[in-house]
N, C-alpha and C positions, 0 to 999 in steps of 0.2 A: 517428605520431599514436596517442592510446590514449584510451580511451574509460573514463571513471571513473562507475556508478551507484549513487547513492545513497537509502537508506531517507529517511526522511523524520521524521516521531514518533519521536521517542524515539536519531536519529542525526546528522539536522542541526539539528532542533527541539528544546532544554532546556527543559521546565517554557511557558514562553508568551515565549521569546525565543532567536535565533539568536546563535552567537559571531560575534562581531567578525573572529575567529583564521579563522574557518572561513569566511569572506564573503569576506575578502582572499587564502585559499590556493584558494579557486575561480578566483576572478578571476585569479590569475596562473597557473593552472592552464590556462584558457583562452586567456590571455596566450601561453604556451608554444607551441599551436596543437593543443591534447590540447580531448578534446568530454566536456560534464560531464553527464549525466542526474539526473533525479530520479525513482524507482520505487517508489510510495505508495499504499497501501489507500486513501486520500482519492478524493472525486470531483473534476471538472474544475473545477466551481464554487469548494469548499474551496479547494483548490492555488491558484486565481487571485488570490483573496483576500490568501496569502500570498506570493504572487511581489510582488505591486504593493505590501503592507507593506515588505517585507524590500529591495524591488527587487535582486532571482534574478535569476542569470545562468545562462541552461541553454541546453542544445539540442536535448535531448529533453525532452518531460514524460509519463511511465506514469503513468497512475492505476487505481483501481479494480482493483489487485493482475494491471495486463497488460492488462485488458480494454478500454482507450483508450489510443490513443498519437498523443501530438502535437508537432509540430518548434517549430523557436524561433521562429517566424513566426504560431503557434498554430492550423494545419493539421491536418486530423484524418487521419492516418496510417492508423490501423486499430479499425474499434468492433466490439464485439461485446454477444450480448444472453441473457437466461437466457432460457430455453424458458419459457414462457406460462404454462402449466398448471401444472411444478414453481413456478414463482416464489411463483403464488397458492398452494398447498396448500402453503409453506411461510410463508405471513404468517397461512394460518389456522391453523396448526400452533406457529406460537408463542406464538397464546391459549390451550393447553395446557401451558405450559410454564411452572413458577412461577417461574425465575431469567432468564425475559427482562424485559428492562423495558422497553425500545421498539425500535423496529426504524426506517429510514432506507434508504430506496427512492431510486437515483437512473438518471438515461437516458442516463446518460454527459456529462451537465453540471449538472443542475438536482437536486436533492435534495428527497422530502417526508416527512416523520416521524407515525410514527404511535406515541404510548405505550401500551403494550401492560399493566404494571403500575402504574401512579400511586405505588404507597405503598412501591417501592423507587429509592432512589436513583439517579440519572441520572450513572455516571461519567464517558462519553463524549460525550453530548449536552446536558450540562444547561442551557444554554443555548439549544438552536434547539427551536422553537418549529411544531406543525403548522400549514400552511397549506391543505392537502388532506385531506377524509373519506378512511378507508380505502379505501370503494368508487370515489373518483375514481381512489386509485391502484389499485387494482386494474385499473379502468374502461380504465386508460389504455395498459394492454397493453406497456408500453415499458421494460422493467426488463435493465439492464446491472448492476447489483449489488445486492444486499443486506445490508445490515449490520445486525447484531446486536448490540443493547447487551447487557449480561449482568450478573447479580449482583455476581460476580470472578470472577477470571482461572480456577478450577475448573471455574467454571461453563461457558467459554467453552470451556475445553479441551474439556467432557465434551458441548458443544453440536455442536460442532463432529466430533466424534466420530461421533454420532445420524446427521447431517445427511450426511457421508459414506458411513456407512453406509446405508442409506437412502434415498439420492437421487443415492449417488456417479455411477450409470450419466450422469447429467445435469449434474452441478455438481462444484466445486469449492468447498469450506467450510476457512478458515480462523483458526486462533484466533491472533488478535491482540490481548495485554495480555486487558482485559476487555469486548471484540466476538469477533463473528464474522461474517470475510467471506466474504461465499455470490459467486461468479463462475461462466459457464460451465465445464462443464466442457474439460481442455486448458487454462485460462487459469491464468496462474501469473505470478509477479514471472519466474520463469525465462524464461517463453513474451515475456513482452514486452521483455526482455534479450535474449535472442536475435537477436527481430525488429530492433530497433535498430543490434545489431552487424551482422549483415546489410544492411539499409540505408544503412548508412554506408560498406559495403565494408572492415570490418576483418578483422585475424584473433583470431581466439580469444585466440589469447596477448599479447592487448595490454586484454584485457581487465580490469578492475579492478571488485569491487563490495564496499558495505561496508552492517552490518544492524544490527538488536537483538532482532529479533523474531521470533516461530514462522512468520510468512508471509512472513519474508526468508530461510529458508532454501533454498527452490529457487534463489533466487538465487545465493546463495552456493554450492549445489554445480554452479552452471551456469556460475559464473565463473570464469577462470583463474586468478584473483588475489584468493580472496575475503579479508573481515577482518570482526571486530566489534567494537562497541563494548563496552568495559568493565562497562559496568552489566548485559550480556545475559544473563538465567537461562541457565541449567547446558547446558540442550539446544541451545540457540544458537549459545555460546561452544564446545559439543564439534563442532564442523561443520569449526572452523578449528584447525591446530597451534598455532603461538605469533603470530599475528597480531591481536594485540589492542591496539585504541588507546582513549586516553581522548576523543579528539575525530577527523570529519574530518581536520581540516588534520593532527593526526599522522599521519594517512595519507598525507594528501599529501607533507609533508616525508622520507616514508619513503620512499615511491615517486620521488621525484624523486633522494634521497640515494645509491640504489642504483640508479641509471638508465643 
């Protein structure tokens, strides 16, 4: 049995729809008697959303870059939560800030946004909508991640930079495209790849995982078998030798070809 985890934005998800290629090489992936994950900076909420569109066939689901992990039964595995104090002096810290543009607080299911710039564009969120005053989420004490919308992708890098620097003793900040995800710190795509292998009783070397992005690389250096997808900027793509695919399922076909 081997254990296949996948990124999510930007490696199973195209633009606003899954391949067909990649829906059918999961399924008979699993078919096999191999266990598929999915390992996503999304919250619980988001990812539900899209399992019941696309109807996902997993057996793990990471969210929140490691910091929740739940079985195929939708069990909660393992939560974790940022320290109190840093969370809030990092939601008033980004009214400082002129390349954030809103931020997106969630408790490890439920998400509430707060716009932090109005007059710069919404890459990441443009669409959701607050539902809660700052001070309710603040109020609320319950903060499992924070996300960070950002100018572009610079901004996000150089956010993300600060916020390590800074608060690293506490958090873990990563830049992803044009966010950044703030998790405790120790929590990583790696940290909840691990735990999964673990639980499942495998070994290392049956491990498989594939990315696009700056917050899939722990992943990939924690994996036996890592790969990326083709469109990954420079820094992504140098993590892996020559395993580079245009889709999932060429991974898959790869991995099964050489089996």
């Amino acid at each position: 049995m081997k254990l296949l985890a996948t990124d999510y934005d930007g490696t199973l998800l195209f633009g606003d729809a899954l391949l067909q290629d990649d829906l059918d090489a999961i399924h008979r992936w699993r078919e096999e008697g191999n266990q598929f994950a999915i390992v996503t900076g999304r919250s619980h909420e988001s990812m539900m959303k899209q399992i019941a569109e696309y109807g996902l066939e997993l057996d793990y689901l990471v969210t929140n870059n490691g910091g929740m992990i739940f079985d195929r039964e939708g069990k909660n595995l393992l939560a974790s939560q940022l320290d109190t104090i840093t969370a809030i002096d990092l939601m008033f810290a980004s009214h400082e800030m002129g390349d954030v543009v809103s931020y997106v607080v969630n408790d490890g299911y439920n998400r509430h946004k707060v716009v932090v710039n109005p007059g710069l564009p919404d890459h990441r969120y443009p669409h959701m909508q607050p539902d809660w005053t700052e001070e309710q989420i603040m109020d609320s004490a319950n903060f499992a991640q924070i996300v960070f919308s950002m100018r572009d992708r610079d901004a996000a890098m150089e956010f993300a930079d600060k916020v390590n620097m800074y608060f690293g003793s506490s958090v873990n900040a990563f830049a992803n495209n044009c966010v950044v995800d703030v998790v405790p710190n120790g929590t990583s795509k790696a940290s909840g790849l691990e735990f999964i292998t673990a639980y499942s009783g495998l070994d290392d070397d049956d491990v498989y995982a594939i990315g696009d992005s700056n917050n899939d690389i722990p992943m990939l250096e924690a994996a036996a078998h890592p790969a990326v997808i083709a469109a990954a900027p420079a820094e992504v793509l140098e993590v892996v030798d020559d395993r580079v695919y245009p889709t999932v399922s060429a991974f898959i076909e790869d991995i099964e070809h050489n089996a």
